[in-house]
C-alpha positions as a Markdown table, in Angstrom:
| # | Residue | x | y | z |
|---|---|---|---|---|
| 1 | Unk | -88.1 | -208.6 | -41.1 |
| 2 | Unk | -89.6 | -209.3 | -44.5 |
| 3 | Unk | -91.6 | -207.0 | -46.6 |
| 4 | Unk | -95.2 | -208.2 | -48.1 |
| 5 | Unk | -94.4 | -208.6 | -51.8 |
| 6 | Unk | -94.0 | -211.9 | -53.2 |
| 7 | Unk | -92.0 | -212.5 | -56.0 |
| 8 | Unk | -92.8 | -215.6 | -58.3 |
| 9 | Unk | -90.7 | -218.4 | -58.0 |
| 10 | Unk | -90.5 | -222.0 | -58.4 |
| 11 | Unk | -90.6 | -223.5 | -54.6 |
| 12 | Unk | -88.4 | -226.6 | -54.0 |
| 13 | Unk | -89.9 | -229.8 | -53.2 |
| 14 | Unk | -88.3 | -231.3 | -49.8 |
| 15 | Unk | -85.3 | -233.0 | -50.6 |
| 16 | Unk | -83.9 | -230.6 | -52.5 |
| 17 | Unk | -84.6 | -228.2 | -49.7 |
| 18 | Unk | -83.2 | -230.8 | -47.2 |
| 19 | Unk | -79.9 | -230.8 | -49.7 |
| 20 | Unk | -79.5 | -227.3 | -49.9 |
| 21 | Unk | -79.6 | -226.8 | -46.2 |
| 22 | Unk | -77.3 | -229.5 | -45.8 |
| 23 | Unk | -74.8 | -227.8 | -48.3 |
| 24 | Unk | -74.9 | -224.7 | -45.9 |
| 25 | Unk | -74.7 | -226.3 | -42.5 |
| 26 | Unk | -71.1 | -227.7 | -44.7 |
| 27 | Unk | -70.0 | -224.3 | -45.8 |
| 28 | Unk | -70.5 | -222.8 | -42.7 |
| 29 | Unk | -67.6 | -225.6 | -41.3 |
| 30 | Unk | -65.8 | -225.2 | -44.4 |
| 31 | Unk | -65.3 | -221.4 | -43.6 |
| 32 | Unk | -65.0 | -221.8 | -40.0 |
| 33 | Unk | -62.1 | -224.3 | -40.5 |
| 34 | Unk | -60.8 | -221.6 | -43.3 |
| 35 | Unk | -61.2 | -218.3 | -41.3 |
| 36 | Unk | -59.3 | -219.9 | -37.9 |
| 37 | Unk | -56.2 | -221.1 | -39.9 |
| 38 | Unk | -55.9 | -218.0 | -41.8 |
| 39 | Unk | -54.3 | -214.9 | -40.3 |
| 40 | Unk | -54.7 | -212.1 | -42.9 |
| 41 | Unk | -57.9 | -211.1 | -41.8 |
| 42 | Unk | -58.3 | -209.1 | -45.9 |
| 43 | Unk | -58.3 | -212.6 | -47.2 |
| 44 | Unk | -61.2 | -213.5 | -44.9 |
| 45 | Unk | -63.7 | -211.4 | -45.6 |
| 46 | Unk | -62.9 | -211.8 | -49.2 |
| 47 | Unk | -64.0 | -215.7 | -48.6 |
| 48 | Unk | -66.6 | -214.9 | -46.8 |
| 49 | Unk | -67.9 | -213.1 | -49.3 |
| 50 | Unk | -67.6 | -215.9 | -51.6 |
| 51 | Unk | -68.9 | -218.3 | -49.3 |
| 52 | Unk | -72.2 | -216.7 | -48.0 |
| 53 | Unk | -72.9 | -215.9 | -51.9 |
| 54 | Unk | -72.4 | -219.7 | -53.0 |
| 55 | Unk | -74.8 | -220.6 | -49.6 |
| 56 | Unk | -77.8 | -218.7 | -50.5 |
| 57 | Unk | -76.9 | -219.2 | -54.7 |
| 58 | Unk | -76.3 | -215.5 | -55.5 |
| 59 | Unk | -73.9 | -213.6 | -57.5 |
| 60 | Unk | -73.4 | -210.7 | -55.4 |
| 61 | Unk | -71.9 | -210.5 | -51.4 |
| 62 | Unk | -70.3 | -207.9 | -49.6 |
| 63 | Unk | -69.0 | -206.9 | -45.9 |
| 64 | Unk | -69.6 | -203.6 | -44.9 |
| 65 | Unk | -67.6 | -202.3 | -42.0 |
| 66 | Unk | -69.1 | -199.3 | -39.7 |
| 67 | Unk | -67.0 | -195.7 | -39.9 |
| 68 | Unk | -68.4 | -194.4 | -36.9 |
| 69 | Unk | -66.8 | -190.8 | -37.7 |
| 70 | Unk | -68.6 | -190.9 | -40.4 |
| 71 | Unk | -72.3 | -192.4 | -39.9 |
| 72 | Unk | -71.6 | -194.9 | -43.2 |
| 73 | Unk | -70.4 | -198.5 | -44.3 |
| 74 | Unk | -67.1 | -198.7 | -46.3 |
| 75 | Unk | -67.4 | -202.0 | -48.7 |
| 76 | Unk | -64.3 | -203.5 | -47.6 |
| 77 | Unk | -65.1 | -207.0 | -49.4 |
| 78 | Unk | -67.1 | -208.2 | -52.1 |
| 79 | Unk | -67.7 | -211.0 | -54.4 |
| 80 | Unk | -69.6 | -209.4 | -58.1 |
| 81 | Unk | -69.2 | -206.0 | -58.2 |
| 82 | Unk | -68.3 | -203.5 | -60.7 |
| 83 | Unk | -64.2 | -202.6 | -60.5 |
| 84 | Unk | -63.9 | -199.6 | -57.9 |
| 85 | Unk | -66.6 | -200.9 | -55.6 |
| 86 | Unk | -64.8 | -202.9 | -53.0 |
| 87 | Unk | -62.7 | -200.9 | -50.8 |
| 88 | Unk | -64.1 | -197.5 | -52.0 |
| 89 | Unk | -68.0 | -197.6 | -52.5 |
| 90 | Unk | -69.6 | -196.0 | -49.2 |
| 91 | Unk | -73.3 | -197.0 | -48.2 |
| 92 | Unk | -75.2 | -194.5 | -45.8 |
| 93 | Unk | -76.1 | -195.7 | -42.0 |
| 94 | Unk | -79.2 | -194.7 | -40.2 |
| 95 | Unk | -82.3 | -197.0 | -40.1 |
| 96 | Unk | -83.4 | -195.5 | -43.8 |
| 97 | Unk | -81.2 | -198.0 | -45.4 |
| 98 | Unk | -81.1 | -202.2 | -45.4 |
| 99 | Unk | -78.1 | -202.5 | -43.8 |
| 100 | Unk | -77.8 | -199.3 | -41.4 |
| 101 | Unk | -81.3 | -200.9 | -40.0 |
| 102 | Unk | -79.6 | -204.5 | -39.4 |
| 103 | Unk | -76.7 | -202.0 | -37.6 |
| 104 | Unk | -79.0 | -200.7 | -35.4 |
| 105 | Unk | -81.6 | -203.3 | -34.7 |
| 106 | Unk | -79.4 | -206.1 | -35.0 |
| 107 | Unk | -81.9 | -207.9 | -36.4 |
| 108 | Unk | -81.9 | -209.0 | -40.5 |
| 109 | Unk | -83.2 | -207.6 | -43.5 |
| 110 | Unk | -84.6 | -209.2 | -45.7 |
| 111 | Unk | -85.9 | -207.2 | -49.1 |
| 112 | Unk | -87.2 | -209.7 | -51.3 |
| 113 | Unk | -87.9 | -206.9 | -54.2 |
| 114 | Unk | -85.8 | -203.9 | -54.0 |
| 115 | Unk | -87.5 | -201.4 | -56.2 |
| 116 | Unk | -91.3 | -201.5 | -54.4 |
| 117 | Unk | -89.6 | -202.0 | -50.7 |
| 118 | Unk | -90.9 | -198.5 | -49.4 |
| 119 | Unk | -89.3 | -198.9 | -45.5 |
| 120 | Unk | -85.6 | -198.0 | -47.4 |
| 121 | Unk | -83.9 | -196.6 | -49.7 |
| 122 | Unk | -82.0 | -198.8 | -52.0 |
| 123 | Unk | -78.4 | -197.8 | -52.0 |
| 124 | Unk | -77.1 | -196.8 | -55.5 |
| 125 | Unk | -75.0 | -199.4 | -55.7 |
| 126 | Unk | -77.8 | -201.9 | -55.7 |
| 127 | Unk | -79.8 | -199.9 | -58.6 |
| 128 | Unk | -76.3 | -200.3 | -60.4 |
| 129 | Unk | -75.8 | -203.5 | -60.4 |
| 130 | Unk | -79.5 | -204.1 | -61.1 |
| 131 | Unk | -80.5 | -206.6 | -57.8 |
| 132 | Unk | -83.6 | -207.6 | -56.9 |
| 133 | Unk | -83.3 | -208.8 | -52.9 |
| 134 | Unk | -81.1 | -209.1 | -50.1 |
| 135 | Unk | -80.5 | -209.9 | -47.0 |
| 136 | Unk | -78.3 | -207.7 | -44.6 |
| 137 | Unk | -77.1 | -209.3 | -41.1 |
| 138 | Unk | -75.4 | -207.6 | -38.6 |
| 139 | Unk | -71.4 | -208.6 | -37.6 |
| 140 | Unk | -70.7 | -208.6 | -34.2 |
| 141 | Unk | -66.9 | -208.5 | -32.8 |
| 142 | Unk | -67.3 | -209.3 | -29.1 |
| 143 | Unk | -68.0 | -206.3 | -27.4 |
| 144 | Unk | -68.2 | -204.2 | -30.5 |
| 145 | Unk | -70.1 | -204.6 | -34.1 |
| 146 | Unk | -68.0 | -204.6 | -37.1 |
| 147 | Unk | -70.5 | -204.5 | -39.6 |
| 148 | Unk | -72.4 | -205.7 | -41.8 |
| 149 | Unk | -73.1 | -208.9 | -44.6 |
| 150 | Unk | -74.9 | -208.4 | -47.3 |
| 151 | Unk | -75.7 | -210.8 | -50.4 |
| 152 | Unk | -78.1 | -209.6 | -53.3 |
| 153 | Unk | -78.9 | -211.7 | -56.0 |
| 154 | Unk | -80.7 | -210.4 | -59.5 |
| 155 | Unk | -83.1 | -213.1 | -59.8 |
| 156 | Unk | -86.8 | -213.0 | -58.9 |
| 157 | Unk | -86.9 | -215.8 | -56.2 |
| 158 | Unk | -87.4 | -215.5 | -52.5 |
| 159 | Unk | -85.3 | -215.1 | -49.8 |
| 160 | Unk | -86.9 | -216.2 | -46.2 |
| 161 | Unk | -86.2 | -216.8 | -43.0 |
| 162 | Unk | -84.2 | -220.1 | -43.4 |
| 163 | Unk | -81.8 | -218.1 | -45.4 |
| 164 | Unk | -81.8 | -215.1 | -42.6 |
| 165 | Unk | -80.8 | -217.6 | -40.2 |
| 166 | Unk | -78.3 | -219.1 | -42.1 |
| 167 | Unk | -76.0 | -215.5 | -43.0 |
| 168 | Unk | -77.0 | -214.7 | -39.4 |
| 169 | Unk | -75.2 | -217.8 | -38.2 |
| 170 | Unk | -72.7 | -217.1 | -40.7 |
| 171 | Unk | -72.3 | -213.5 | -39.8 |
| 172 | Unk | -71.5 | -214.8 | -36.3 |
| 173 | Unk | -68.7 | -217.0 | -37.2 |
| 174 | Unk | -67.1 | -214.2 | -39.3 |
| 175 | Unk | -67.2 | -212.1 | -36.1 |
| 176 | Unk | -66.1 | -214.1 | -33.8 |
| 177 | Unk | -62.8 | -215.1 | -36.5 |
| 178 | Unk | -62.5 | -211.3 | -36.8 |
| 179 | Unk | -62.7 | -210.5 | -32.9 |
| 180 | Unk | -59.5 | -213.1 | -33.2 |
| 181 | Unk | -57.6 | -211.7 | -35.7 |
| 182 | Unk | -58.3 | -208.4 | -33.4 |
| 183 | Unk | -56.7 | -209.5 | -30.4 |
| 184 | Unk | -53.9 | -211.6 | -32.3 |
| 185 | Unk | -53.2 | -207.9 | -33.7 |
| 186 | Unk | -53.0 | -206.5 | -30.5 |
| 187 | Unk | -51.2 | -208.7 | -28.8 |
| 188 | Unk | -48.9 | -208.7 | -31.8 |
| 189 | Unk | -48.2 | -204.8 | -31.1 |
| 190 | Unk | -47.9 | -205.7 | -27.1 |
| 191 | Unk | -45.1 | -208.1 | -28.0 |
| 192 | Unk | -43.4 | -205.7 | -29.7 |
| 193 | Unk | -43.6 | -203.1 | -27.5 |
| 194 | Unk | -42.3 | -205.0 | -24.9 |
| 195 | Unk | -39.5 | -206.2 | -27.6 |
| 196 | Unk | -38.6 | -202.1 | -28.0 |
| 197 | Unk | -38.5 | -201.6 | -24.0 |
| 198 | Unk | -36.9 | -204.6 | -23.4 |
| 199 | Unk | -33.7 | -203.0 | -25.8 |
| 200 | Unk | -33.7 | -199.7 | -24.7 |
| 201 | Unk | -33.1 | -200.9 | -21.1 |
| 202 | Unk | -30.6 | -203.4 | -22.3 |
| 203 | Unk | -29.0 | -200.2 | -24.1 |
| 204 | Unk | -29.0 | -198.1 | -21.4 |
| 205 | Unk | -28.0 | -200.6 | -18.9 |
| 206 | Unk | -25.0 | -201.1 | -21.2 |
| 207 | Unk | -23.9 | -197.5 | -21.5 |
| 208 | Unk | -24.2 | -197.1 | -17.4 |
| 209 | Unk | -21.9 | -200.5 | -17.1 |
| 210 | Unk | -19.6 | -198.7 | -19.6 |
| 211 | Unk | -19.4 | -195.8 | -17.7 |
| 212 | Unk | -18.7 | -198.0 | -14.4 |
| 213 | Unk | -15.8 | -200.0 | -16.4 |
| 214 | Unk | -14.4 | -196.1 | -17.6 |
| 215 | Unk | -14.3 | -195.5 | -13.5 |
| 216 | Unk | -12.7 | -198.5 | -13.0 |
| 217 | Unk | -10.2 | -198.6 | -15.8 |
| 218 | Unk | -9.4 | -194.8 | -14.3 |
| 219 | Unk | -9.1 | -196.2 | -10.6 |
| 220 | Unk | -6.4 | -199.1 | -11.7 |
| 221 | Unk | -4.5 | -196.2 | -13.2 |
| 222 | Unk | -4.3 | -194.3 | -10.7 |
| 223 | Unk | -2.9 | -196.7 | -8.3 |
| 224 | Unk | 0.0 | -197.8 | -7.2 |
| 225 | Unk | -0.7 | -201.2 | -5.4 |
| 226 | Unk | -0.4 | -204.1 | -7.7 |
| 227 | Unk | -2.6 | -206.1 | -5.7 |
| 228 | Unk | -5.4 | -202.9 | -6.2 |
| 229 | Unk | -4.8 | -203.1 | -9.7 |
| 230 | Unk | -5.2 | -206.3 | -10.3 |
| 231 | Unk | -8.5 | -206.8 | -8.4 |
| 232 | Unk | -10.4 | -203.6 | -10.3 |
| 233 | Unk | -8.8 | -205.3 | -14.0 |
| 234 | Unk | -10.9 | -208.3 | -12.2 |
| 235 | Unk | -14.4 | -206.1 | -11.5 |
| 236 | Unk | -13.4 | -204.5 | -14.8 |
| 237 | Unk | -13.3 | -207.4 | -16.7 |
| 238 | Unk | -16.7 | -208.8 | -15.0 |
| 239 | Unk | -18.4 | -205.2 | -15.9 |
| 240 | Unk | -17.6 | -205.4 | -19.5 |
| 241 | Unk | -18.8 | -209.2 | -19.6 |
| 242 | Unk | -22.1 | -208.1 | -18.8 |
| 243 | Unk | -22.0 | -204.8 | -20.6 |
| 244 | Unk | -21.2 | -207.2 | -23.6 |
| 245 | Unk | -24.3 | -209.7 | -23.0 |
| 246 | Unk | -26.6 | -206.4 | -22.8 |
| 247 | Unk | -25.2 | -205.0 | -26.1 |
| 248 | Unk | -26.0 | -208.3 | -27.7 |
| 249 | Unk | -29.1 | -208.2 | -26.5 |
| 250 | Unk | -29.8 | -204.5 | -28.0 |
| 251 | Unk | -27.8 | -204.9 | -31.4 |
| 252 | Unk | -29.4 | -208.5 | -32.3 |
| 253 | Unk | -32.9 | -208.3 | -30.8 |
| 254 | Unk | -32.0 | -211.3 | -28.5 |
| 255 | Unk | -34.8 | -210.3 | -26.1 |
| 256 | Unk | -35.4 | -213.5 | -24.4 |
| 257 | Unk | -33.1 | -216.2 | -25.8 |
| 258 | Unk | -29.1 | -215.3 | -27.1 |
| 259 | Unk | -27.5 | -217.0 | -29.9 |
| 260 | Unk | -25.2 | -219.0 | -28.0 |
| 261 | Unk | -22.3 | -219.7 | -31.2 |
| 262 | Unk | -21.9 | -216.2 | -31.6 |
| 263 | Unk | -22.1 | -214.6 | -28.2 |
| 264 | Unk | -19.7 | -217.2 | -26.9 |
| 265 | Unk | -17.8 | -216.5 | -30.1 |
| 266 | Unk | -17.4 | -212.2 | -29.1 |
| 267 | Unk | -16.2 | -212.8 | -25.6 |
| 268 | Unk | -14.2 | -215.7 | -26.7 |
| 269 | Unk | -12.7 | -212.4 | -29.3 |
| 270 | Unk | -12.1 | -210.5 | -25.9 |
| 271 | Unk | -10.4 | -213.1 | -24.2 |
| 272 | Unk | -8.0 | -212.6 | -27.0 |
| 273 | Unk | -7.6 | -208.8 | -26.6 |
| 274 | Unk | -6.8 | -209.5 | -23.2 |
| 275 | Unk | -4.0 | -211.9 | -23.7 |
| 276 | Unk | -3.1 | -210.6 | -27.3 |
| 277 | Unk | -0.3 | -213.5 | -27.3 |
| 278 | Unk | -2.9 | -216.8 | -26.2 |
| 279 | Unk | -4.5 | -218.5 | -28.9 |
| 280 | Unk | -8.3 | -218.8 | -27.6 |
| 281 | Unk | -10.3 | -221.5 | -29.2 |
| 282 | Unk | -14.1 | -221.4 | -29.1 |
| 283 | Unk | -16.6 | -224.5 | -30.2 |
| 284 | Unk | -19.9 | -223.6 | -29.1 |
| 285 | Unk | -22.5 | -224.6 | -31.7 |
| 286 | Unk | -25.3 | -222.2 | -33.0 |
| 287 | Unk | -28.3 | -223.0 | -30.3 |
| 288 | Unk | -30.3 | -220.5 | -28.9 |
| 289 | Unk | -30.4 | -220.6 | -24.9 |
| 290 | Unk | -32.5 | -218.9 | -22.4 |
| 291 | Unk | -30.9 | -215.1 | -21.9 |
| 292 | Unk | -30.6 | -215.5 | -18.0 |
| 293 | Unk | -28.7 | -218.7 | -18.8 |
| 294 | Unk | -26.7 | -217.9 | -20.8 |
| 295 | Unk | -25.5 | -214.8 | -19.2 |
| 296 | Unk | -24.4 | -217.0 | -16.0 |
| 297 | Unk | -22.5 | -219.2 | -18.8 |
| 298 | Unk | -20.8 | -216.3 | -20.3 |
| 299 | Unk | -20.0 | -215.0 | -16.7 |
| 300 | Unk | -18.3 | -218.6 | -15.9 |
| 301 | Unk | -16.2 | -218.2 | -19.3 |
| 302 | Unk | -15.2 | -215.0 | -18.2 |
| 303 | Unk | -13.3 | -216.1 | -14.8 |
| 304 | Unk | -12.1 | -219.1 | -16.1 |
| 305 | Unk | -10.8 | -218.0 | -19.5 |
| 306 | Unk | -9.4 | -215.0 | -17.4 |
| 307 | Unk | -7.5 | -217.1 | -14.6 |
| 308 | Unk | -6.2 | -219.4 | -17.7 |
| 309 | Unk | -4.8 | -216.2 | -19.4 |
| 310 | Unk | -2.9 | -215.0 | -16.2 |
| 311 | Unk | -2.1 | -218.4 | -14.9 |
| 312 | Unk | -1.5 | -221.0 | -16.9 |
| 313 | Unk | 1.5 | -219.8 | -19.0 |
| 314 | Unk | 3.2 | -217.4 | -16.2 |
| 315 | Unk | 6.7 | -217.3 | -18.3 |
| 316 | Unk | 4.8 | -217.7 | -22.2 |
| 317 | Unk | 1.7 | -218.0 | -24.2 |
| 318 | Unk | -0.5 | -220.9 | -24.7 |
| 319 | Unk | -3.8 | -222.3 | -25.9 |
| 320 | Unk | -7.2 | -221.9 | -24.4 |
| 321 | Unk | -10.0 | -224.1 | -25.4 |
| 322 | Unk | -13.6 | -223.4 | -24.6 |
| 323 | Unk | -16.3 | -226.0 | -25.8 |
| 324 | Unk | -20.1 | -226.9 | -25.1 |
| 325 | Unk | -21.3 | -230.8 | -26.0 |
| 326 | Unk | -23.9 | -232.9 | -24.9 |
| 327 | Unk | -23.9 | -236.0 | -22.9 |
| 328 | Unk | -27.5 | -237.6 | -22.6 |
| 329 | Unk | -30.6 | -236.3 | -23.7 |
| 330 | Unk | -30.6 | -234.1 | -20.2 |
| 331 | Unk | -27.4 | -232.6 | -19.6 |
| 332 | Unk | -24.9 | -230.5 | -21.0 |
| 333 | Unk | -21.2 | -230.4 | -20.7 |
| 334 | Unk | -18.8 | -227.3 | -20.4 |
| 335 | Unk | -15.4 | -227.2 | -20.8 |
| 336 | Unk | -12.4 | -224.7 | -20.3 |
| 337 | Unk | -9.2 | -226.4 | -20.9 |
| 338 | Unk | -6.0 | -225.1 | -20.9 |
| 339 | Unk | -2.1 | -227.1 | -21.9 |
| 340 | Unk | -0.1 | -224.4 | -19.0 |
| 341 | Unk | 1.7 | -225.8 | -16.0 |
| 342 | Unk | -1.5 | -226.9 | -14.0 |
| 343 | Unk | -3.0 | -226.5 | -10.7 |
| 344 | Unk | -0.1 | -226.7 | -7.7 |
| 345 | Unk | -0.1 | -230.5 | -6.5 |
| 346 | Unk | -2.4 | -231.3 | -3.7 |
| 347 | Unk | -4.6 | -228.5 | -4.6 |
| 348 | Unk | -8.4 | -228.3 | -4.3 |
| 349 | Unk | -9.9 | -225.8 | -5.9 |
| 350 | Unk | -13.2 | -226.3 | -4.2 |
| 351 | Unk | -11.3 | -225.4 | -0.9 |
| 352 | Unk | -10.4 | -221.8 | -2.2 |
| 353 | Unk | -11.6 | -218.7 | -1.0 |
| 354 | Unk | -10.9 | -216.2 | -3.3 |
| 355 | Unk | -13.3 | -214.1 | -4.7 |
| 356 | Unk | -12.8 | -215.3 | -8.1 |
| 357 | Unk | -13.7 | -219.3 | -6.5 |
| 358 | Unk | -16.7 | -218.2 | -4.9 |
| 359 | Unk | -18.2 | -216.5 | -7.9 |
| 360 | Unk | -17.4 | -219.6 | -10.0 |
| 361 | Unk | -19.2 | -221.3 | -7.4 |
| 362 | Unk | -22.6 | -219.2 | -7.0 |
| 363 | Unk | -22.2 | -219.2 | -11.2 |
| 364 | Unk | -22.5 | -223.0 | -11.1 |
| 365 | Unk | -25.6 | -223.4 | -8.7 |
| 366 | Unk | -27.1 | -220.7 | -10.8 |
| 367 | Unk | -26.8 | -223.4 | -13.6 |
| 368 | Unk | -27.4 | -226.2 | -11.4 |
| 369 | Unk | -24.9 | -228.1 | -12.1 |
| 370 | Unk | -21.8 | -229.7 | -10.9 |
| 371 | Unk | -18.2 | -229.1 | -11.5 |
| 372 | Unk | -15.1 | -231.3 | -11.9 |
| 373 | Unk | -11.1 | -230.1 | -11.9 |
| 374 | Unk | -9.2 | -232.2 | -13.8 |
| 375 | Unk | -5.4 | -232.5 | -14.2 |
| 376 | Unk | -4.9 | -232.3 | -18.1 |
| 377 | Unk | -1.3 | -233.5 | -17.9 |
| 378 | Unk | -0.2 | -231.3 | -18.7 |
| 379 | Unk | -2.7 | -228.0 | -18.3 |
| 380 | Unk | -5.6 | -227.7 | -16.2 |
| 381 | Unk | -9.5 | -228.7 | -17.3 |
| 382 | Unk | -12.4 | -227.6 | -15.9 |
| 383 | Unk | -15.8 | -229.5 | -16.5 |
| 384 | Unk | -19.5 | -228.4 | -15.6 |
| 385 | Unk | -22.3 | -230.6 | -16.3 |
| 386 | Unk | -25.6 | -228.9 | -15.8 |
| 387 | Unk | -29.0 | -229.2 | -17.2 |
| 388 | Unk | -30.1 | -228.3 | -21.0 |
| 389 | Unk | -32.5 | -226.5 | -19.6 |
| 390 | Unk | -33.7 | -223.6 | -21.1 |
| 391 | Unk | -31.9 | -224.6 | -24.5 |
| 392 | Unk | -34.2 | -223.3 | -27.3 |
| 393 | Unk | -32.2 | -226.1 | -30.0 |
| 394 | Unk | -30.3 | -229.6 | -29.8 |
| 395 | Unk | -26.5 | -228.8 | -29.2 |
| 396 | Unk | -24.6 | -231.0 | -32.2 |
């Protein structure tokens, strides 16, 4: 809507009119190009600001955003004004003023002479700054409206409907880049939500596996058949592998991939503590790998570094190396290799059915993969090829 009083100005002939709708239609992709690579949404408005002003060739633009609780427009951008204005100047609402009537009828504004418009007040901030027109346009945000645009100039020429269309189409743009940065926010705060849920179950799960290792520790004690001992030190030592992957994943914030250097490196430390006299050897270089993957791998250390340690060396101490290479572009290789006194001739391990053989075997089609025993003359290695998948970097 316009009001009836025409100010003098100098009209422009057709080309120049043809150029300086041309130079909008190419701000308007500048800013769209701008406001969709940008993700502080502050700095956005600020340009749009800018932008809208240098389209229409005006000194003063501003975004005003709603405060529902209080019936008003905050200007929380703005391109000319006076220091204090931006981020603490309030306009009233209601369809008395320019841009509360572009809220409401979501249609623009245009007041091409301010002082003699009698539908609205002119905000104070206008008689301030002394303008003369303006054009306010409504900012939608999907389901929502934002706000509003406003740009003012102190000149006597004419705004019309050209130039309506133009900060309307402009308008648009800036809500739709704003309804973005919107749900980028919120899905921002979803992510980390799940982050914090996803470590306090790790945490708890930890503490309840640390109480299940107490009970077994306490069981072993209390009996008096080795064999009964040995096999809870066994379910012990698997409870306290996982408890160890979920305390990772709580202390470092690995939600959904684990640093695979150093959480090889901590149970690699425990193997120690287990056989305080063995000299464990880890070279596992600093990847990231899927969680679920790399739990199974940690799992597979776990038995073999453990059947190594009791073994391998039955009358002394020996070496323990654990390692993780690549051989093609697809697969990965894993390695537990000990120097001890080797697998009993004319032994397959594949034909064992222990308990600690058939875990090693579910661990391994967990990884897809395939296994090889070799015999390291002297010592024992074991060798598992199986799919990088899920491997976040290249190994080295």
């Amino acid at each position: 809507m316009d009001d009836a009083t025409e100010a003098v100005s100098a009209p422009r002939d057709g080309t120049e009119e043809l150029a300086y709708r041309l130079r909008q239609t190419q701000l308007i992709t500048q800013f769209g190009r701008f406001a969709f690579e940008t993700h502080d949404v502050n700095i956005v408005l600020q340009e749009a600001c800018r932008v809208s002003a240098l389209g229409l060739q005006s000194e003063l633009a501003k975004i005003m955003r709603y405060l529902p609780d209080e019936g008003q427009f905050l200007i929380c951008a703005g391109v000319g004004w006076k220091p204090g204005v931006v981020g603490h100047a309030r306009i009233p609402g209601g369809l008395e003023s320019p841009a509360g009537y572009a809220f409401e009828t979501a249609k623009p504004v245009i007041s091409n002479h301010l002082s003699n418009d009698t539908r609205f007040r002119t905000p104070q901030v206008l008689i301030e700054h002394d303008a003369e027109r303006a054009i306010n346009v409504i900012i939608r945000g999907g389901q929502n409206c934002y706000g509003v645009l406003e740009v003012d100039s102190r000149d006597g020429n004419r705004f019309g409907e050209a130039d309506g269309d133009f900060l309307q189409g402009f308008a648009n743009l800036l809500g739709v880049a704003i309804e973005r940065h919107d749900v980028e926010k919120r899905l921002r705060q979803a992510v980390k939500d799940q982050e914090f849920l996803t470590q306090e179950i790790s945490h708890r799960v930890k503490n309840s596996l640390a109480i299940v290792a107490s009970l077994l520790t306490m069981q072993r004690r209390l009996s008096d058949d080795a064999d009964v001992r040995r096999t809870l030190a066994d379910a012990e030592a698997r409870v306290q592998t996982i408890a160890q992957v979920h305390d990772r994943l709580w202390r470092n914030n690995e939600v959904t991939t684990i640093d695979l250097a150093g959480f090889m490196a901590e149970l690699c430390g425990r193997f120690a503590e287990i056989g305080p006299n063995h000299d464990i050897h880890c070279d596992v270089p600093k990847v990231a790998m899927a969680a679920d993957r790399a739990v199974t791998l940690g799992l597979l250390a776990n038995e073999l570094v453990t059947n190594a340690i009791k073994y391998a060396y039955p009358d002394s101490a020996g070496r323990v190396d654990v390692s993780l290479k690549t051989t093609n572009s697809d697969m990965l290789r894993f390695e537990v290799y000990d120097e001890g006194i080797g697998m009993p001739k004319d032994t397959d391990p594949a034909g064992l059915k222990s308990l600690g053989m058939r875990l090693i075997d579910s661990l391994v089609r967990q990884l897809g993969g395939h296994i090889e025993w070799q015999d390291a003359k002297p010592g024992t290695r074991f060798i598992l090829e199986f799919p990088r998948q899920g491997l976040i970097a290249d190994v080295d």
